[in-house]
C-alpha positions in Angstrom: 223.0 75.7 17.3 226.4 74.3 18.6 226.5 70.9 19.4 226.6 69.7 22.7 228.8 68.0 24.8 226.9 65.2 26.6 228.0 62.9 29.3 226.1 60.0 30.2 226.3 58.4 33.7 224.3 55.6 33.3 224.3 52.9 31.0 220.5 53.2 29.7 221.0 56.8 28.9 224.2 55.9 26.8 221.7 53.6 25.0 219.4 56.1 24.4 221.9 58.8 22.7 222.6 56.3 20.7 219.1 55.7 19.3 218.9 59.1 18.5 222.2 59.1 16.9 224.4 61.8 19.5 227.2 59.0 19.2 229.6 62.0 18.1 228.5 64.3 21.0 229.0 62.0 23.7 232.4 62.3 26.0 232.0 60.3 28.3 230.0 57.4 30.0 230.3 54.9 32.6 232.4 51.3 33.3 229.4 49.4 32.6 228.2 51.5 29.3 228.4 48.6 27.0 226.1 49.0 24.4 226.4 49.2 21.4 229.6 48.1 20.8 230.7 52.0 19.9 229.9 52.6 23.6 232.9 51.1 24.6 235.6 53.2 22.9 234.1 56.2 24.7 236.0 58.0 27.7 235.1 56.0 31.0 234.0 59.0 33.8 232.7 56.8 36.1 234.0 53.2 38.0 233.3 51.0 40.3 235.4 50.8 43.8 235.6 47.2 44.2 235.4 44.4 40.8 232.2 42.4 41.5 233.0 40.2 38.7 235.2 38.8 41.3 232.8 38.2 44.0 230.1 35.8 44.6 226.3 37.3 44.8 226.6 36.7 48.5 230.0 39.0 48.5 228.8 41.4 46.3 225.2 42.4 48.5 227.5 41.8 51.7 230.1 44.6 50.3 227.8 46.8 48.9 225.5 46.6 52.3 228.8 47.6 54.1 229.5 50.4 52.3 226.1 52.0 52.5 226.7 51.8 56.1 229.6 53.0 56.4 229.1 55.5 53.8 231.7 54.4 51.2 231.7 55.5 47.7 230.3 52.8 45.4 231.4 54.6 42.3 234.6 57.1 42.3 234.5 59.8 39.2 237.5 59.9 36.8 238.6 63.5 37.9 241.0 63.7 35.1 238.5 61.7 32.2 235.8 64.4 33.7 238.0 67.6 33.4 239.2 66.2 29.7 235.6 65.2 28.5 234.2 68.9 29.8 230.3 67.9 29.0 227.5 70.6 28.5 224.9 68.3 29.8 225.3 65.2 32.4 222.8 62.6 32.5 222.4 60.7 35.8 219.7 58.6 37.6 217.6 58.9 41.0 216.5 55.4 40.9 218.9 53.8 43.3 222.1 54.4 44.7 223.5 50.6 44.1 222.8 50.5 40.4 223.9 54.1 39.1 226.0 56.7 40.3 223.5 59.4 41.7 223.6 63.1 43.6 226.7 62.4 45.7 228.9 61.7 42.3 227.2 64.8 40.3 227.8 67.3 43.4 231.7 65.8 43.2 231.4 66.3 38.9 230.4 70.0 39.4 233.2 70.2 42.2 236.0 69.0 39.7 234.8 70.8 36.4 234.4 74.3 38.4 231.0 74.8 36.9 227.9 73.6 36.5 226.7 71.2 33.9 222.8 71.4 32.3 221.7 68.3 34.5 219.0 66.0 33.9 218.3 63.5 36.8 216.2 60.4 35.4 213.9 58.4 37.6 212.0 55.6 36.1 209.9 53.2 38.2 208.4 51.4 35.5 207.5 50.8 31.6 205.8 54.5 31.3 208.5 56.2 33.5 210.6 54.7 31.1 209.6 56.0 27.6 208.9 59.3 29.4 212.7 59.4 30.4 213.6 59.0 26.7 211.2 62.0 25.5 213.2 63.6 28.3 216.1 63.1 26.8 215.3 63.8 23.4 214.1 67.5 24.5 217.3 68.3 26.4 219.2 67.2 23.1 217.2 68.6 20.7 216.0 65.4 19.3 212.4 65.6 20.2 211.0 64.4 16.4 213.1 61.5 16.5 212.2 60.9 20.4 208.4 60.4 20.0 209.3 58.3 16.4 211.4 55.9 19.2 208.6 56.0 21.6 205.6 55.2 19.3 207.8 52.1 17.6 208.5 50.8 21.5 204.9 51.5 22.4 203.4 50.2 19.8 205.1 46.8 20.7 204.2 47.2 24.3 200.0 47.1 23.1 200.7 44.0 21.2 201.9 42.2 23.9 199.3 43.5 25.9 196.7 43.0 23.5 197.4 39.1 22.5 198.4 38.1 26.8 195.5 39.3 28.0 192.6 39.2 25.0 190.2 37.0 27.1 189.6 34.2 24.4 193.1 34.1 24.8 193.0 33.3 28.5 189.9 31.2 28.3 192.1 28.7 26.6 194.6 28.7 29.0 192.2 28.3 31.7 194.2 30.7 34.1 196.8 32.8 33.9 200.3 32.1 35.3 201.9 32.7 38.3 205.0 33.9 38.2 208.2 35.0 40.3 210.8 37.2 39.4 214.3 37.1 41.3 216.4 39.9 40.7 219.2 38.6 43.3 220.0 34.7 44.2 222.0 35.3 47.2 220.2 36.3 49.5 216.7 36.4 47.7 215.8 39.9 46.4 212.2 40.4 44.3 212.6 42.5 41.6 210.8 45.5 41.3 210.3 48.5 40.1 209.3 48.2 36.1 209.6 44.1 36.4 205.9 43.5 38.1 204.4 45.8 35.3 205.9 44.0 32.8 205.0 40.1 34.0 201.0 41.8 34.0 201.6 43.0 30.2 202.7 39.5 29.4 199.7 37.8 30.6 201.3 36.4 34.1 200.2 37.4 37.3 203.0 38.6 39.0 203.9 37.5 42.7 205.9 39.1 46.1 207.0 42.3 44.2 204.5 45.6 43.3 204.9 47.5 40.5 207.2 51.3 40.7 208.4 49.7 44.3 211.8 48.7 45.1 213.5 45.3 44.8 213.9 43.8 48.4 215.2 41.3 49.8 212.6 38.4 50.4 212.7 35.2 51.6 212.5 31.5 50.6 208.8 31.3 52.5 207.3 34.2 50.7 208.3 32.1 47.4 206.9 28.8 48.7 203.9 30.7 49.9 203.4 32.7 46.6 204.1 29.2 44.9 204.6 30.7 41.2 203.9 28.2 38.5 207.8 30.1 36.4 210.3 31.6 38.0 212.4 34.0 36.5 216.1 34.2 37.5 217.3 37.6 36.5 220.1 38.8 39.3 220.6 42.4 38.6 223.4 43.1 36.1 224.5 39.8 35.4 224.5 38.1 31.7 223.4 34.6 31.0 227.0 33.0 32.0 227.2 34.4 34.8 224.0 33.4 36.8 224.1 30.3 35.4 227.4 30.2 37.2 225.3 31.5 40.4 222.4 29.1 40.4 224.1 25.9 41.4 223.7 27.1 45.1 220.2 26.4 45.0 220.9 23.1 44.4 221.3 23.3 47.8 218.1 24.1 49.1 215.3 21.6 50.1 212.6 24.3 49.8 213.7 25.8 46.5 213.9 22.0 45.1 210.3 20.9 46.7 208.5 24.2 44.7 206.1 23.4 41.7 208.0 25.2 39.3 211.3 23.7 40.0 209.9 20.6 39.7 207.9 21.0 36.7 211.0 22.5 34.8 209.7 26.0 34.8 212.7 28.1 35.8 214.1 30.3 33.6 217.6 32.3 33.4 217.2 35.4 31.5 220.3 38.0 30.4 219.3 40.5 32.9 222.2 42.9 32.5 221.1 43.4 28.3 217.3 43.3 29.0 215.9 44.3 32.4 218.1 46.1 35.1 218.9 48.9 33.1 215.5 51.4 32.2 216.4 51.8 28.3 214.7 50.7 24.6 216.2 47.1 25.3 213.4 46.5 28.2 211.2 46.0 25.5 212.9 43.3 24.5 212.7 41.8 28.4 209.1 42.5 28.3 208.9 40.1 24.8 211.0 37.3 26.5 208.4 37.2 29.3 205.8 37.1 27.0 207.3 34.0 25.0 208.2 32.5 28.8 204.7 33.3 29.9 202.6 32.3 27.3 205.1 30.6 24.6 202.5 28.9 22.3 200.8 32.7 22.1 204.0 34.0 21.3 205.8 30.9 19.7 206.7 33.5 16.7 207.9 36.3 18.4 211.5 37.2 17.7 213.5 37.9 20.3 217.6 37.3 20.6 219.6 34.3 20.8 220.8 33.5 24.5 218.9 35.9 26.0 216.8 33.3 27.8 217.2 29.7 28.5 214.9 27.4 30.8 216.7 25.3 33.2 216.0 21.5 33.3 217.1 19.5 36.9 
């Protein structure tokens, strides 16, 4: 059967093909498809309208609020990289418009390429959604044995976490589990949600403000102080280690962030949130390991995961 040309408009999904080695079949991904390195050199179909890495956090939800309401266009399609790149399949999200260029951008694809595309719209709300997005994937390529061989080996570490956070002798010892916070925006204050609450439980923590498969929302400072989490995890969506640790000096500024236990106690903790948890791909495994070693870090003191992709912050 002929290969096929495959487009990929979100940055998980470029992840994926990769996995399942389609690197030579893809024509085309998005501005913020960055991994693996390869990923980079591929024709960019999609692009932001506005360069957040300008912006402050507080600039960045202000613009993006203001074009939802006003019915801008987030992400603008490379006509000509589109036309040139002529995929047989597009792969696109339904998760949320802010993170991934969704149904308004594939109607304007199939308007440009005068036909239409096989297209498979992904969905994921959390960790299961997740691995059943990449058998997905693997059917509509053709790569179904190698897709259930990815699955099992990211499963499988899945039930070890599982297994060692929450055996109960395990817990006994630690008396009580952990409370813990996850901020997926600094300014203002969003929860994070969707596959994040899911993945605190798997760890062993018990996880506070957000509910798992929901949305991130916006929250604020009194739900944390009334949640009071023993960690906090600081992992602004899309953003790398460098650049929230270039974000968090604002909450320097606030008495009620500074008077909570886990500020005090040193147990806040930046994590590289673009690499391992806003985008639903094989590398949210590797989130859900660095929230195990954050959570319970003498259970998991010999657990590999990558340098810099977590630091705790000390006051």
């Amino acid at each position: 059967m002929q290969n096929k040309r495959l487009a990929s408009f979100l940055p998980s999904s470029t992840e994926i093909l990769y996995e399942l080695e389609l690197a030579d079949q893809i024509v085309g991904v998005t501005h913020e498809c960055n991994y693996p390195e390869d990923a980079k050199t591929k024709p960019r179909l999609i692009h932001s309208s506005f360069d957040a890495a300008t912006l402050q956090s507080i600039d960045i939800d202000n613009k993006i609020a203001e074009m939802m309401k006003t019915g801008q266009d987030i992400y603008v399609i490379d006509d000509e990289n589109l036309r040139k790149a002529r995929p047989d399949i597009i792969i696109a999200q339904g998760i949320c418009d802010v993170c991934a260029p969704s149904a308004k951008e594939i109607d304007h694809a199939v308007t440009i390429l005068g036909y239409t595309p096989d297209i498979l719209v992904l969905d994921p709300h959390d960790l299961d959604d997740i691995l059943y997005s990449i058998m997905r994937i693997s059917e509509k390529v053709n790569k179904v044995k190698e897709g259930h061989k990815m699955v099992a080996s990211l499963q499988k570490r899945i039930d070890y976490i599982a297994k060692v956070s929450n055996d109960e002798n395990n817990i006994r010892k630690n008396h009580r589990k952990t409370r813990v916070t996850c901020i997926e925006w600094i300014n203002p204050f969003y929860t994070a949600g969707h596959w994040i609450p899911q993945m605190v439980t798997i760890a062993g923590g018990i996880n506070g403000i957000s509910s798992r498969g929901k949305p991130s929302r916006r929250m604020s400072m009194n739900e944390i102080e009334q949640f009071d989490p023993d960690k906090i995890v600081l992992m602004p969506c899309g953003f790398d280690l460098n650049r929230t640790l270039s974000e968090v000096k604002i909450l320097d500024n606030i008495d009620s962030w500074k008077s909570l236990q886990a500020v005090q106690n040193n147990e806040v903790y930046v994590v590289n949130a673009n690499a391992y948890f806003s985008k639903p791909g094989p590398r949210t495994i590797i989130g859900l390991e660095i929230l195990a070693k954050i959570i319970n870090p003498r259970l998991f003191e010999d657990l590999y995961v990558p340098s810099n992709s977590f630091i705790k912050l000390m006051s």
